[in-house]
KOLGUMI-709547 format. One record per residue: x, y, z of N, C-alpha, C in turn. Coordinates in steps of 0.05 Angstrom, whole numbers, plus 5000, padded with zeros to 4 digits. Example, Ala and Ser with C-alpha at 12.3 -4.5 7.8 and 13.67 -1.06 7.14 Angstrom:
<drenmis>
526448865156524649105156526449345156 525749555142527349795143525850015157 
</drenmis>
This chain:
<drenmis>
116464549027118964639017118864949013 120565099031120565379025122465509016 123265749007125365899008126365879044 129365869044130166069072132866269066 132366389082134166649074135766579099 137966699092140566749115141466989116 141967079137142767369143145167339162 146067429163148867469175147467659203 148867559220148967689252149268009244 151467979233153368349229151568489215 149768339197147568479179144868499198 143968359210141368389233142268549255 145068579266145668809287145769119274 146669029252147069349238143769539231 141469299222139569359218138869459243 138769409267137669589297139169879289 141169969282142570159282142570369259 140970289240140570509207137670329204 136970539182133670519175134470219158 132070049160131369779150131769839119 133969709111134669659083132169419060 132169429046130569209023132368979029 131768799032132468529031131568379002 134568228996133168138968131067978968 129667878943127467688951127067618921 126667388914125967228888123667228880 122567148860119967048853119266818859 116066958865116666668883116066388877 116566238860116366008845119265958852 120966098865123766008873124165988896 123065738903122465698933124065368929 124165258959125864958956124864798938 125864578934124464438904123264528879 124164768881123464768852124964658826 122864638810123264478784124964648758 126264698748127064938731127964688705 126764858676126164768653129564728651 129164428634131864378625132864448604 135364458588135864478555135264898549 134365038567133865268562135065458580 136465728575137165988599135765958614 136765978639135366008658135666228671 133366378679133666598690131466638710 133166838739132266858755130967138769 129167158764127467498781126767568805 128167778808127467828836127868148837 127768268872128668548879129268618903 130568788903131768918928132369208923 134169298937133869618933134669708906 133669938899134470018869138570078873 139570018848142270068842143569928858 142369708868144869498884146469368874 148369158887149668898866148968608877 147768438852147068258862148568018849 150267798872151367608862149967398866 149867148850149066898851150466658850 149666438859151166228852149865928855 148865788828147765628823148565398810 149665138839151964948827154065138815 155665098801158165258795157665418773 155865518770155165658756155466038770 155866238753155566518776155066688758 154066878769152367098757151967328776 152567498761152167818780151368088760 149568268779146768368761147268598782 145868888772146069078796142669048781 141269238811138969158804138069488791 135569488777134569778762134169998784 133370118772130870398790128870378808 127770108790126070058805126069738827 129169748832130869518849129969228834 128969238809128068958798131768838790 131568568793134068428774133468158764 134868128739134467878731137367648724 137667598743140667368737139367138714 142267098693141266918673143966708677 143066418674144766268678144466078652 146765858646146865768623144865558622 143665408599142265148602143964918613 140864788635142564518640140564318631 142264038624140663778614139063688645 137263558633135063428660137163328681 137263388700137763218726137263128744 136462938766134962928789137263018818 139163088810142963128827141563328841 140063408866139963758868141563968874 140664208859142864308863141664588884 143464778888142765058911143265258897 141565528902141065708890141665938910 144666038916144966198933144966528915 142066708931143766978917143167208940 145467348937146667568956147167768950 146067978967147268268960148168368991 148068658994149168699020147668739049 144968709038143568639070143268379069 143868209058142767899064143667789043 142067519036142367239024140067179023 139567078991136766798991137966528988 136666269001138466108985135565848984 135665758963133565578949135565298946 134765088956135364858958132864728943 134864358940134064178929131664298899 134164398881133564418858133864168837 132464068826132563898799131564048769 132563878755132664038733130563788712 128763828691127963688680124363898666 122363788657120263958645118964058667 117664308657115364418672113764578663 111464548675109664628660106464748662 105464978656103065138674100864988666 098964968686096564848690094565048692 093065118681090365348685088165278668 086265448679084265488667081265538686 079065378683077165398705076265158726 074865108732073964938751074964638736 074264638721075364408707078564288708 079464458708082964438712082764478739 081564618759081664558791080564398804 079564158789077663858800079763678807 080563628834082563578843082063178840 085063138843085662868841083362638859 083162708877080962658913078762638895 077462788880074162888880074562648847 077062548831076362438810076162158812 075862018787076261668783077861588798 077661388817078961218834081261408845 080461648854082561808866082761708880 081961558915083861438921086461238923 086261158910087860918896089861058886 089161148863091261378851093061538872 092061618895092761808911094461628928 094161428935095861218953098961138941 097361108919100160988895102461248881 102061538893102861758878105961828884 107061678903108461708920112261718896 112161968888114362118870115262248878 118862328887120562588891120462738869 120862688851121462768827118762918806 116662848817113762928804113763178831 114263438820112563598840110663798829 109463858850107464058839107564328856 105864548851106164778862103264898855 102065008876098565158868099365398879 097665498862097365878856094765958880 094766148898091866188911091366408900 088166418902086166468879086866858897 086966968872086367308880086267408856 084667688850086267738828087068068834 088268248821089668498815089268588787 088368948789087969058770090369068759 092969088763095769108752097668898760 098668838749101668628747102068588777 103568438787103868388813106468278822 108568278836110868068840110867868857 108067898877108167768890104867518884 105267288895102467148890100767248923 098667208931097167398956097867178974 098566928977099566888994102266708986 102466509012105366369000104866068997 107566148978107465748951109465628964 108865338962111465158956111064968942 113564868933113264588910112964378937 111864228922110564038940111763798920 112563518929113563338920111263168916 110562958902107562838909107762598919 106262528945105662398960103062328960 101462148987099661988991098862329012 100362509023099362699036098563009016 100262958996100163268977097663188957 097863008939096962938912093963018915 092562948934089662938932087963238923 089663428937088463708929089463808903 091163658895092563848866090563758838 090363888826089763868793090063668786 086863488779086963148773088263228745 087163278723087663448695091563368704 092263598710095863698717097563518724 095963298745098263138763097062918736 095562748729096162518710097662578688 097962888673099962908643102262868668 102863028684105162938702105962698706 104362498715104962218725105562138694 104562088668104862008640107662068635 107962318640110562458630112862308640 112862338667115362218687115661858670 113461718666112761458662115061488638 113961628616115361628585117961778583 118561978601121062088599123761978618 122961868646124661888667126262098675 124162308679126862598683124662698707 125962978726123863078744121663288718 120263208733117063448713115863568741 115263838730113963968752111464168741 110564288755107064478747106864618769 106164808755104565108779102165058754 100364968774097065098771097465258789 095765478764093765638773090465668753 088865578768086465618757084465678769 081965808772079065868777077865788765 075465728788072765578774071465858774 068965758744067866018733069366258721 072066218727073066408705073366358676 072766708663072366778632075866708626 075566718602079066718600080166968585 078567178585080367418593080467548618 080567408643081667438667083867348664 085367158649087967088637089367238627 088867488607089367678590091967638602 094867758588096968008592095668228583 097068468593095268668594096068688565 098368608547098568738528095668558505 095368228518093568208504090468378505 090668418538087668548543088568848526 089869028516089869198505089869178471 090968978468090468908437087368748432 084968728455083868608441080068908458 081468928476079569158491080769428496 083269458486083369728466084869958498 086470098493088070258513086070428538 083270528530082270668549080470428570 080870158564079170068579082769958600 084469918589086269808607086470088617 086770378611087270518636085170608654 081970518646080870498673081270228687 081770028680083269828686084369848727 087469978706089570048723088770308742 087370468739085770648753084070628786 083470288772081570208788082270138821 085270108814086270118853087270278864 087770468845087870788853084871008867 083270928845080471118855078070888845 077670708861075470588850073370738839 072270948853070371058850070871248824 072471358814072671428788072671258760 073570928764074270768755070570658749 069170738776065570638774064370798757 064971048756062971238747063771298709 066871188720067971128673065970948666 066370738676063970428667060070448667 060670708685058070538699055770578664 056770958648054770888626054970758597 056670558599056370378586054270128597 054070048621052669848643049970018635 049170238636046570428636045770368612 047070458587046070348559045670088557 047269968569046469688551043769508577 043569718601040869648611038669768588 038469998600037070218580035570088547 038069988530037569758507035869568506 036169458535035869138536033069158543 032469318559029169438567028169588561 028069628536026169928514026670118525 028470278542027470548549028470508578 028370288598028070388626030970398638 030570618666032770808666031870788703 032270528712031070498748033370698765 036370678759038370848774036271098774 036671208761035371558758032171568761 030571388754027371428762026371128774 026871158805026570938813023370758810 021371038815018670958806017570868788 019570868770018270728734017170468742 018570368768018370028771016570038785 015169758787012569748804014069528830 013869608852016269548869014069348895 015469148904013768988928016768898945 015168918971016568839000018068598995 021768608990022468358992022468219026 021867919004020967719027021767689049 023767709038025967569063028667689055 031167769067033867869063035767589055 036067579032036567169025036067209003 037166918984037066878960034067028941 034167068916032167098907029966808901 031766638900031866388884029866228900 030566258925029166198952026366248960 025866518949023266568954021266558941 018666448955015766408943014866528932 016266718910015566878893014766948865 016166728853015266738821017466928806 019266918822022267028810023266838793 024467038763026066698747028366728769 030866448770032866488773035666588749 033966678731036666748715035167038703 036867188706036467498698036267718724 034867898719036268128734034068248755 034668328777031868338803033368648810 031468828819032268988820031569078852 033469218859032969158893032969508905 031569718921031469908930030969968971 032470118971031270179005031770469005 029970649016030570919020031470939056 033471129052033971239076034471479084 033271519104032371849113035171929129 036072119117038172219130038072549140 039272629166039872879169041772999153 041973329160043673389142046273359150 046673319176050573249186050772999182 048572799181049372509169050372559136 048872669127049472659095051872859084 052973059103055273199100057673039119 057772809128059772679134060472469109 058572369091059372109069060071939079 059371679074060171349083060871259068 059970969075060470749065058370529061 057270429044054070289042055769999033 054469729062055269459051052869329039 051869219020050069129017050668799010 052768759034053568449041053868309004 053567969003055167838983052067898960 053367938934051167868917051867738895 049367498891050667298870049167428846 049567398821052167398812052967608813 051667788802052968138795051568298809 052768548819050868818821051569008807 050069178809050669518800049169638813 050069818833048970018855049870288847 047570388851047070778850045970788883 046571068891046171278914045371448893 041571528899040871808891041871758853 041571688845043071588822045171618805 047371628833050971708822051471298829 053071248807053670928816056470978837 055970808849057870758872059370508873 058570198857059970018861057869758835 060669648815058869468796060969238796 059468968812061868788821061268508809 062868338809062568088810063167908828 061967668830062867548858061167388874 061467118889059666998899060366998926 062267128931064267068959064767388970 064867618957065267888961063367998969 063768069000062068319001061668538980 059368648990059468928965060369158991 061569338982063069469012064369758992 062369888987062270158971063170418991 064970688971064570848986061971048976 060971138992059671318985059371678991 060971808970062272158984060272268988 060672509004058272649013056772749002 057472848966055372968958054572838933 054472508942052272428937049972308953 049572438973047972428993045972768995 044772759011042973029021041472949050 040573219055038973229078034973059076 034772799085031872769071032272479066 029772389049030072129042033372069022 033771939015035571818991035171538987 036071518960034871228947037471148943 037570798953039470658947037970448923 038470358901037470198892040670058868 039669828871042269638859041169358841 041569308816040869108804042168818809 042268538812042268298817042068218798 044768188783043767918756044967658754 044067538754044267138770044867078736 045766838724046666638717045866318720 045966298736046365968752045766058774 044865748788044365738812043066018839 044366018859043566238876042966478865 040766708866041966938858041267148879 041967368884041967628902043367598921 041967678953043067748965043067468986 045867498993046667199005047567179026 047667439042049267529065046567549092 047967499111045167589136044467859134 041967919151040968199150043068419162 043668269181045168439205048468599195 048468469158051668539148050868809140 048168869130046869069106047969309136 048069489109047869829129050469979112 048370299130050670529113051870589140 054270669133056270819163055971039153 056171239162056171569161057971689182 060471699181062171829198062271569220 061871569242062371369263059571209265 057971289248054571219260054270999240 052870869247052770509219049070549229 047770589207044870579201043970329192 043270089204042469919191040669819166 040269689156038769659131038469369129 037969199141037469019142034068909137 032769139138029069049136029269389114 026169319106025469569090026869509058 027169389049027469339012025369299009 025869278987023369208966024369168936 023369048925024768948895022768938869 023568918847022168928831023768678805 022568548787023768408771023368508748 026668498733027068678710025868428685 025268458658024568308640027268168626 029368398627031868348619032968068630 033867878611034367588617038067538610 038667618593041367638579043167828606 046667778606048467758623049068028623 050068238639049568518629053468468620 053968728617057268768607059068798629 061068618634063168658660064868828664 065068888678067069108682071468978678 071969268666075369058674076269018692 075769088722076268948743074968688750 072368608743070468408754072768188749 071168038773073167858790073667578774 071467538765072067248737071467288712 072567628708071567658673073667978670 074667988686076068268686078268248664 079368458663081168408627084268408646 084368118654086967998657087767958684 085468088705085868058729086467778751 086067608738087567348739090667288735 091267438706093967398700094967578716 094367808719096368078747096967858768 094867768785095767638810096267358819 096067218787096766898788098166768768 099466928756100666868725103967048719 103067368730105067548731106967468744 106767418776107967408793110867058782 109266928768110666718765114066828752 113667128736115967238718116966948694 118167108686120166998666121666638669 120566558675120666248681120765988669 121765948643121965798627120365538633 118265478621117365238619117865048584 116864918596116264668571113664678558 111164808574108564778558106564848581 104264888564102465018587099464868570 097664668598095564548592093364828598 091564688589090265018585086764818580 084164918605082364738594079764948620 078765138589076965278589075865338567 073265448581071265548547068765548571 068465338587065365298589064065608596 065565758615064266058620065266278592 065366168568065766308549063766228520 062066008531060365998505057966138502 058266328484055866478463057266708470 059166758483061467008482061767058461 062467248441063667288410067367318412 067867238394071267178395072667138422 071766808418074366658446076366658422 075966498396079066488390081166718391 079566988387082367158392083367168413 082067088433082467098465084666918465 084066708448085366428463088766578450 088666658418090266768404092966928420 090567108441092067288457093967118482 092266958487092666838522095266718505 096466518484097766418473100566658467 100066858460101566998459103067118488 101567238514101867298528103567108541 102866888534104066648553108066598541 107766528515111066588505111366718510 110967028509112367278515113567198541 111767128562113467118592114966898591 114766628588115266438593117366218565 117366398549119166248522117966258500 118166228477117066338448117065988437 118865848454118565578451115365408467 114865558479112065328494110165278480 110265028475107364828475104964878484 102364868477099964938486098064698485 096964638505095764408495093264468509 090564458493088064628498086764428496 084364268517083364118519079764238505 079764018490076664138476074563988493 071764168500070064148521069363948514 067363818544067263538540064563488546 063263338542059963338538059263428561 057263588557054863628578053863838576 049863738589047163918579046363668563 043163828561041763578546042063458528 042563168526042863078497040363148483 040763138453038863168432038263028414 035862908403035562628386034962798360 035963078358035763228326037563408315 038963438308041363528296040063918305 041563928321040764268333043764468334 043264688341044464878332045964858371 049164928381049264948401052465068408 052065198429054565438440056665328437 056264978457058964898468059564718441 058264648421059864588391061164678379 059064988379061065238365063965248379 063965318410066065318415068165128412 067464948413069664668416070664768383 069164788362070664818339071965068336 071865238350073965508364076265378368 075465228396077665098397079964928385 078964818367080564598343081664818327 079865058314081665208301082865338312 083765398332086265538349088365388341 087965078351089364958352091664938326 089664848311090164838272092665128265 091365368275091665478270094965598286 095865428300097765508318100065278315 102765338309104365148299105164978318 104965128351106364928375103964888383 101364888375099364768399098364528388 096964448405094564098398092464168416 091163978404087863978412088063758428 086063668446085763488457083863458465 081363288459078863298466078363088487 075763208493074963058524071063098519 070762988492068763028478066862798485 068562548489067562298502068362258536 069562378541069462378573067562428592 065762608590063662738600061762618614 060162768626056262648638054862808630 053562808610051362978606050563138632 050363028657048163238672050163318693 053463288683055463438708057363548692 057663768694059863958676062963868684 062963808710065263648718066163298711 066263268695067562958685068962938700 068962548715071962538728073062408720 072562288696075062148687077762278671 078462508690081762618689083662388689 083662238693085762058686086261988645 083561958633084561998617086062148599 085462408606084662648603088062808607 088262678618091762748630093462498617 092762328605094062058585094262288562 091462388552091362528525093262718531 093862908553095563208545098363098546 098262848560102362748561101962798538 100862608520102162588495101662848476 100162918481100563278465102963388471 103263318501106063478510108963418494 107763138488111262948477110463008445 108663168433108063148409107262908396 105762758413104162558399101162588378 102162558356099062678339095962428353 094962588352091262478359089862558347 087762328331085262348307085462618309 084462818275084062928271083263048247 080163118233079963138209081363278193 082163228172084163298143082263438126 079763228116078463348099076563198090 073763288080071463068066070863218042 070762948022070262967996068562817984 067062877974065062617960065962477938 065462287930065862087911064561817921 063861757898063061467894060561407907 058961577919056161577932056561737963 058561807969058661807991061061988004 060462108022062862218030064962158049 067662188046070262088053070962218077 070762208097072962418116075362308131 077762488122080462358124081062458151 082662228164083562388190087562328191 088462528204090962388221091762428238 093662298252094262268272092862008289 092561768273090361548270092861318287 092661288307093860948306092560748308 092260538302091260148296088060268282 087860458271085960508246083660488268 081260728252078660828273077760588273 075460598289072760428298071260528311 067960368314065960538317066060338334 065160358373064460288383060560178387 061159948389057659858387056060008360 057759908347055759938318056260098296 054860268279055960338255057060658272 058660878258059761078261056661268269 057261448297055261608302055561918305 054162088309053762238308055362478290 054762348264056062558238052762658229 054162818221050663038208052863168178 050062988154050563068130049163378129 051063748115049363878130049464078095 047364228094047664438070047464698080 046864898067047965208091046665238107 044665088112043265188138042864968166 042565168189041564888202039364708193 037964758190035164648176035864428166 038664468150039364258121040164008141 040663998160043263818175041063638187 042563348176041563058189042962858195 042562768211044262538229044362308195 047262228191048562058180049361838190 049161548184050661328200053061218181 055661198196058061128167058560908178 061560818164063060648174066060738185 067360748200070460758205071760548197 074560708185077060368179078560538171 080460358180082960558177083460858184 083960978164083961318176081661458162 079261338150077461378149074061318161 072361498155070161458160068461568130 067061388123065061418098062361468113 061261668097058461698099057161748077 054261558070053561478055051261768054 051261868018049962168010046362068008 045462238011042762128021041362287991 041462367967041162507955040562767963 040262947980040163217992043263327991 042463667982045063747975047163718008 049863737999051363718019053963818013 054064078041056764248040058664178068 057764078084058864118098058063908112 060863768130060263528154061263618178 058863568199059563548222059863328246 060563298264061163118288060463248315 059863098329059163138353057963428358 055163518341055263778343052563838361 053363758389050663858407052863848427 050963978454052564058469053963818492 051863498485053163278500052363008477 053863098450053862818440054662588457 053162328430054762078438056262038416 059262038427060761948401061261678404 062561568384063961298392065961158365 065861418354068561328326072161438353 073061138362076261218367078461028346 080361178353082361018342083160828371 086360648354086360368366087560488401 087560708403088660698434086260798450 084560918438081460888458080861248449 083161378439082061698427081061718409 077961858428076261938403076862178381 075262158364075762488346074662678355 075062928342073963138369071463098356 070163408367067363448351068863748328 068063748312068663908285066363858267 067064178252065864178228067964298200 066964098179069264108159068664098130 068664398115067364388088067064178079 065664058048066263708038067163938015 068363767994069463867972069663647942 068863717926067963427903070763357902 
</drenmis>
């Protein structure tokens, strides 16, 4: 389903005859089938030349707008109740026409976050089956392709359409997105629609609005920010000594950009993973990688360009020790400029750090990608490194451009572009690339804000809390993705239109990807419809034992296979905290006081409990922690 435009003959002959006018053009989420929120204004964004007049006409509805300065316009039309009737979306100015067919009217609603929200229907529980049986006009969906932009954007990098779901669409879309979808349609009977957009491995301030990324990383980092597609290289050399100190910090003193010799340096193995080689490299932390190259003096008074092909995860590269390029990326060349006078006549030192995470790390590209160009001449570099391994183990500091942690570079080119678009609610199910980060909740605070601002002051948020996995533990331990999940609940708590929704019992310990999205998308319908799900109130002691109240309880808790698990009676320290066994009933769970003092109760507090306290429809409680109080 696409947009098509009509142009008039008289308007395409006139164009051969005067310079090419702006043609109007919409946002592009206003393409055929689209879904537009019911019960609310509706309004439509787009541009064409500055100071034009733009008429519309949507079902009998009309509207006319001249457009700004900067040829932006926004036609606003009245609310309509859900309908499946479609209707056409003609708008016109004087070089042309857009016109958007088979419109329905009924919820819709954004899908984001990381890999987790992009684990498609195909790859989950009995996705085929599900995928055979999907077959809805009225359920559509719409995906965002992955890019991101240092600044706001109107356009997405390539092109969308709503897609209706079928036995041919359903399988690639958002398992998470399309089941609250399928629930929804089930309990409402109206059309429901979704634009995902999400990345795997993305932080969620690549989400930012910029006004959140400036309220929370402060005005001079958003204008090197915005800088950054203007003069990269000015935008490298703002960042790069902050990246220098917090190396510098992290390794008592050492300073490899500027004194490459400090390091004690050996022949890398091979041009390939670090991870790969028979070396005695960890895979997580930072390798530091050098090649000298001898240049004349008209090579080094012309200035290039140095590729040092894909590197996982991160680099930071100096020439002679001016930085030239600090990226993120598993898929990006590194493809630097390098000006002339940071070059000379003689040897020069390229040297660039590698700092891995997970899986693969360094250089991932063939030999034959490496090399400097110098005017028309490309010097290869494919042999001759040599590397050294830094002690430094911890993630260095990202830059605001970097590609899955940049301050909002996600929202510029997958979020912006959507404009002013009235939804109904936005599922939202990230954290895992954000635990031992310091303040996701303000993040989340911000992303929550940014999101009404564009999209309605009315939207729903419904934030899925992480869901087991990593090693279980047979001892009450201290862990990221607990902490976070209880980030998460207090966002929630703390926000009048959002809900929690946990996926605490969904999990595999040894796969970060759960597939049982089918439930998972049962739990966000009903967040969506405002259905309450378990949730602790409060624990108090009395009578030997402590009380913890929940609501949002239907046919009263129960402990699957046996007494209530994984609560830890805890006092201020970790130290104090021990696995408790209670009972569930009703909207409670009792846990019996062991005589040891006790301030505080927790649940599911490792990074892949086993829970098994649900209420009567099969939802568990999240994992939390919750003062006790006499």
């Amino acid at each position: 389903m696409r947009r098509t435009f009509a142009i008039t003959i008289a308007t395409a002959l006139a164009a051969l005859a005067t310079p090419a006018a702006a043609q109007v053009a919409l946002s592009p989420v206003w393409s055929d089938g689209v879904v537009i929120q019911r019960d609310r204004a509706i309004t439509v964004q787009g541009y064409s030349e500055a100071g034009g007049t733009i008429s519309a006409v949507l079902g009998n509805d009309r509207a006319t707008v001249q457009t700004g300065a900067d040829g932006t316009f926004v036609l606003r039309f009245p609310a309509r109740e859900a309908s499946a009737q479609p209707l056409t979306l003609e708008v016109r100015e004087a070089g042309g026409s857009v016109v958007v067919n088979d419109i329905v009217v009924g919820d819709v609603y954004l899908c984001s976050g990381q890999s987790n929200m992009a684990f498609t229907v195909a790859a989950g529980l009995n996705g085929y089956n599900n995928i055979q049986a999907s077959n809805d006009p009225l359920l559509r969906m719409l995906t965002v392709p992955l890019d991101t932009a240092p600044v706001p954007e109107r356009e997405f990098s390539g092109p969308v359409e709503w897609q209706s779901a079928a036995p041919d669409t359903t399988g690639g879309f958002s398992a998470a997105c399309y089941y609250m979808l399928r629930d929804l349609r089930t309990a409402l009977d109206i059309p429901v629609g979704a634009i995902h957009s999400s990345w795997g491995g993305s932080q969620i301030r690549a989400w930012l609005s910029p006004e959140g990324g400036a309220a929370l990383y402060g005005e001079e980092q958003m204008r090197v920010l915005s800088g950054f597609s203007a003069d990269p290289q000015a935008a490298v050399a703002a960042f790069a000594p902050q990246w220098e100190a917090w190396y510098s910090d992290a390794s008592g003193g050492s300073e490899p950009w500027s004194n490459p010799d400090s390091l004690t340096w050996a022949p890398v193995p091979a041009i390939g993973p670090f991870t790969a080689w028979d070396a005695n490299v960890p895979a997580v932390g930072t390798v530091w990688f050098r090649r000298t190259v001898h240049m004349t003096a008209a090579q080094a008074e012309a200035g290039g360009r140095l590729n040092i092909g894909i590197i996982d995860d991160l680099d930071a590269t100096w020439v002679n020790g001016h930085p030239v390029g600090i990226s993120h990326g598993w898929s990006t060349e590194r493809d630097y400029a390098v000006p002339a006078h940071f070059l000379h006549e003689g040897a020069n030192e390229i040297i660039f750090a590698a700092s891995n995470s997970w899986g693969q790390g360094g250089m991932q590209s063939s030999a034959d990608r490496l090399s400097l160009t110098v005017g028309s001449e490309r010097l290869p570099l494919g042999d001759g490194w040599r590397y050294a391994v830094s002690p430094v183990t911890q993630s260095p500091p990202r830059t605001p451009w970097d590609a899955n942690a940049g301050i909002g570079v996600m929202h510029n080119r997958m979020i912006a572009p959507i404009g002013a678009f009235p939804l109904a609610g936005a599922a939202w199910y990230q954290g895992e690339s954000d635990v031992g980060i310091p303040g996701y909740g303000d993040r989340l605070r911000e992303l929550f804000a940014g999101w009404r601002e564009q999209f309605g002051g009315h939207l729903r948020v419904m934030v899925v809390q992480l869901a087991n996995y990593g090693m279980p533990s047979s001892a009450p331990v201290a862990s990221g993705w607990a902490d976070l999940r209880e980030i998460q609940r207090q966002a929630a708590l703390a926000d009048p239109n959002a809900a929690l929704v946990t996926a605490i019992d969904l999990g595999e310990w040894s796969d970060i990807h759960p597939t049982n999205k089918v439930l998972l998308g049962e739990r966000l319908a009903m967040a969506a419809l405002g259905d309450a799900q378990p949730a602790p109130v409060s624990a108090q002691i009395a009578d030997g034992l402590v009380r913890i109240t929940f609501h949002g309880v239907e046919g009263g808790l129960e402990s699957w296979s046996g007494p209530a698990l994984a609560f830890e009676l805890c006092g201020d320290t970790q130290a104090a905290c021990r696995f408790a066994s209670g009972r569930a009933h009703g909207t409670f769970v009792d846990l019996p006081l062991d005589g040891a003092p006790v301030t505080r109760i927790r649940h599911g507090w490792a990074d892949a409990p086993v829970v098994n306290v649900h209420d009567g429809r099969g939802i568990a409680i999240p994992g939390f922690e919750i003062a006790v109080t006499e």
